[in-house]
C-alpha positions in Angstrom: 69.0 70.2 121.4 69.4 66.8 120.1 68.7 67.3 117.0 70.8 69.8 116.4 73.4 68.2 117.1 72.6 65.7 114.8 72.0 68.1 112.2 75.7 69.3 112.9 77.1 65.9 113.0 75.6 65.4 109.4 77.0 69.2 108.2 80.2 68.0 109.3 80.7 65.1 106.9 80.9 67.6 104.1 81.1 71.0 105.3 84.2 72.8 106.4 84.1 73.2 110.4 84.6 76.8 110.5 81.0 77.0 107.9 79.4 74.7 110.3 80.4 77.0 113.1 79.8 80.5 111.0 75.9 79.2 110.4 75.8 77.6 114.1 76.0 81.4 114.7 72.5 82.2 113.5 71.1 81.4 117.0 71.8 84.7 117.6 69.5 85.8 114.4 66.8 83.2 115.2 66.4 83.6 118.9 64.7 87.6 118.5 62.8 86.1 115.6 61.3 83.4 117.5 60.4 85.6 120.4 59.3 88.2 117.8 56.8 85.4 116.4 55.5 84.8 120.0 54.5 87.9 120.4 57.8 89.1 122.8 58.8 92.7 122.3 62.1 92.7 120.4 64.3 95.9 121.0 66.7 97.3 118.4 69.4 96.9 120.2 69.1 93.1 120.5 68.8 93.0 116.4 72.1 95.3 115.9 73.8 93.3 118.8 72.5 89.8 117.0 73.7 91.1 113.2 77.3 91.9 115.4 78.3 88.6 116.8 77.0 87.0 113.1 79.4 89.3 111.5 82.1 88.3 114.0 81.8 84.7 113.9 81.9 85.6 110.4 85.2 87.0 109.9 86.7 84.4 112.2 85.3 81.2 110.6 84.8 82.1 106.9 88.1 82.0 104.7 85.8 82.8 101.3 86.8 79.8 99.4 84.3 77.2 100.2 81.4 75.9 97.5 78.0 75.5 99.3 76.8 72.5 99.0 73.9 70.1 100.8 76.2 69.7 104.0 75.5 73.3 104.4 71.9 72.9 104.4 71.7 70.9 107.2 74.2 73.5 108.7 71.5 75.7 108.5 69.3 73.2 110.6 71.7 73.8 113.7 70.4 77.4 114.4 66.5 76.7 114.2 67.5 73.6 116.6 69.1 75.3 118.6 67.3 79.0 118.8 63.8 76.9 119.6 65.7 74.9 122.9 67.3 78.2 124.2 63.5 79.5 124.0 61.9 76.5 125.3 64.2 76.2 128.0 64.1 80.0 129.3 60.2 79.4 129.1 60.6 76.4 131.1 63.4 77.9 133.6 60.4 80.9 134.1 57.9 78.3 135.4 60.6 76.1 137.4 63.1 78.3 138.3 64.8 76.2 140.6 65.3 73.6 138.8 68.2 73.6 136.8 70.0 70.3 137.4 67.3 68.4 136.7 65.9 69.9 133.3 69.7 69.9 132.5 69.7 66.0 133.3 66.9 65.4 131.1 68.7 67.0 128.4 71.5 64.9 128.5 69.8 62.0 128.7 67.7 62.6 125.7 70.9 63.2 124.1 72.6 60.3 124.7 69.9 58.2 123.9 69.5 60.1 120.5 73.3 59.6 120.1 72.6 55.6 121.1 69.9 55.3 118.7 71.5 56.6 115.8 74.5 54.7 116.3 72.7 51.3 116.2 70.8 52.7 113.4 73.9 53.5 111.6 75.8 50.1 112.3 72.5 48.1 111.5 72.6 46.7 115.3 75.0 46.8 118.2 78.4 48.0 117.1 81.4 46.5 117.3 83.4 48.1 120.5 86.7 46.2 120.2 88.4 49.9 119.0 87.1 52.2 121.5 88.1 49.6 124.2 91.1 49.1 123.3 91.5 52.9 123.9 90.7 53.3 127.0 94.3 52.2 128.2 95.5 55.7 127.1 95.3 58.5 128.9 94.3 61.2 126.5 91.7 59.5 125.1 90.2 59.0 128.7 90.8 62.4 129.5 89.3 63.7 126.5 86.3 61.6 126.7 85.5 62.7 130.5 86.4 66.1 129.3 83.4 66.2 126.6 81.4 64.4 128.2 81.7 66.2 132.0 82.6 69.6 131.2 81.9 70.3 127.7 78.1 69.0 127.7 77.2 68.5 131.2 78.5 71.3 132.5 78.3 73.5 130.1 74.2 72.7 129.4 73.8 73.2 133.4 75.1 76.7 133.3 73.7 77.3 130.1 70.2 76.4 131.8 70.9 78.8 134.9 71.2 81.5 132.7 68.6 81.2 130.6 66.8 81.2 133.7 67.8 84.8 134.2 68.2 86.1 130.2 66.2 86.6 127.6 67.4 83.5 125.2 68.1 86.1 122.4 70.9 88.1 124.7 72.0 84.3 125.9 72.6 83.4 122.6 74.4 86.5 121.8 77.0 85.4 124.2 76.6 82.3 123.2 78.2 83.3 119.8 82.1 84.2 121.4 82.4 80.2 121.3 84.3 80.8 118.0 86.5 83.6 119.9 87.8 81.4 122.8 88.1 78.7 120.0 90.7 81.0 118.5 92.0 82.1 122.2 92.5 78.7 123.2 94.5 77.4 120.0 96.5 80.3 120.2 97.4 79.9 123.4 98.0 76.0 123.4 98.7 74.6 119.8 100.4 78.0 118.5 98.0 79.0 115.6 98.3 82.8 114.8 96.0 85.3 115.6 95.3 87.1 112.4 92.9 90.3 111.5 90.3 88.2 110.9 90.7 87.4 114.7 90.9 90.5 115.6 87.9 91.9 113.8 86.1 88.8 114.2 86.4 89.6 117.8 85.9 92.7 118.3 82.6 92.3 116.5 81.8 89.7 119.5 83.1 91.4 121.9 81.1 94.4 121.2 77.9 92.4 120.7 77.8 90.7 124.0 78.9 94.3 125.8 76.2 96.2 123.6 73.6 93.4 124.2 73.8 93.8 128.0 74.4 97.6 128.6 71.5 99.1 129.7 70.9 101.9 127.0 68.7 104.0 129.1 70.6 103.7 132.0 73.4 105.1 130.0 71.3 108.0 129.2 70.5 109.2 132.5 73.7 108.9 134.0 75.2 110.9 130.7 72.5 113.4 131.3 73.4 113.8 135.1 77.0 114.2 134.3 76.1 117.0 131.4 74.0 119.1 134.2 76.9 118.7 136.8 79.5 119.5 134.0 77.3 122.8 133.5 76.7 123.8 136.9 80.3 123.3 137.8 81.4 125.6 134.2 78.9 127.8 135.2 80.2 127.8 139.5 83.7 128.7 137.7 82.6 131.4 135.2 81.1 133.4 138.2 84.0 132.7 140.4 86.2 134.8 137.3 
């Protein structure tokens, strides 16, 4: 987990965010082939609904114009990162199933001492905190620093935890994949950026996905098949009425 975030941090330098986010995507390519390689039966449905949300997060982060370049190859890192830690984790979650908090805890910590590392690594020792003190006076820095920090990681890695708990990794990190589509819900809705059809496509893709990755196919079937006998007993109850 840690490391792919650092992998994004270093994407970000040169690569357009939307590209970061399009590749962060993958996960939902590289969870069924990890499972694949450890011997976990891989259903057809999860590969369509995987190929769906990349396609989505496609059409809503990719505006065609960008040269590839090495930022993008450490883009690339993020979904390996993160597709092995959504596997790990639900293996993990299997044997401790009660144990969410305190895995997630780990997590974080392991995080932020990866984040603390680098930082003194970068800086060449202890760096100089006189600017993010002297932002701490205003408000929306505070707030958007408990916001990341609180709700945004911690939270998020806690429920994200739960669930893999209870899902396969490579249907969490279908799901996973609409970040892009509440990025695009949310700026609309606060800072007034248009929805245009590569939003709408884009989500719909997504959309579809995550419903198509959870409906149970044979379920379906069955209950279609009940309704088609009833729909013939009942035509065939009016055709002897006549």
């Amino acid at each position: 987990l840690g490391l792919g975030y650092v992998f994004q941090a270093i994407a970000l330098r040169t690569t357009p965010a939307g590209t970061t986010a399009f590749l962060c995507s993958l996960t939902t390519v590289v969870c069924p082939i990890i499972e694949k390689l450890s011997g976990v039966k891989v259903t057809a449905q999860a590969w369509v609904a995987a190929l769906m949300a990349v396609g989505g997060a496609a059409f809503l982060e990719l505006s065609g114009d960008e040269v590839p370049g090495l930022g993008d190859l450490f883009a690339l890192m993020q979904p390996i990162m993160f597709g092995y830690f959504f596997y790990r984790t639900e293996a993990i979650m299997k044997d401790f199933p009660d144990q969410a908090l305190p895995i997630t805890t780990i997590q974080v910590v392991v995080c932020a001492l990866l984040g603390v590392g680098w930082t003194v690594w970068d800086a060449h020792g202890l760096p100089d905190l006189t600017n993010l003190v002297s932002h701490l006076s205003e408000p929306s820095f505070d707030f958007a620093l408990v916001w990341i920090g609180l709700v945004s990681t911690a939270l998020i890695l806690v429920l994200e935890t739960v669930a893999l708990g209870r899902l396969p990794s490579s249907e969490t990190a279908v799901v996973f994949s609409s970040e892009p589509l509440w990025g695009a819900g949310f700026a609309s809705v606060l800072i007034g950026e248009k929805i245009g059809m590569n939003t709408v496509v884009g989500g719909s893709l997504i959309i579809g996905a995550c419903i198509g990755r959870v409906t149970d196919i044979d379920r379906v079937r069955r209950q279609a098949r009940v309704a088609r006998r009833k729909a013939v007993r009942t035509l065939s109850t009016l055709t002897l009425k006549r």
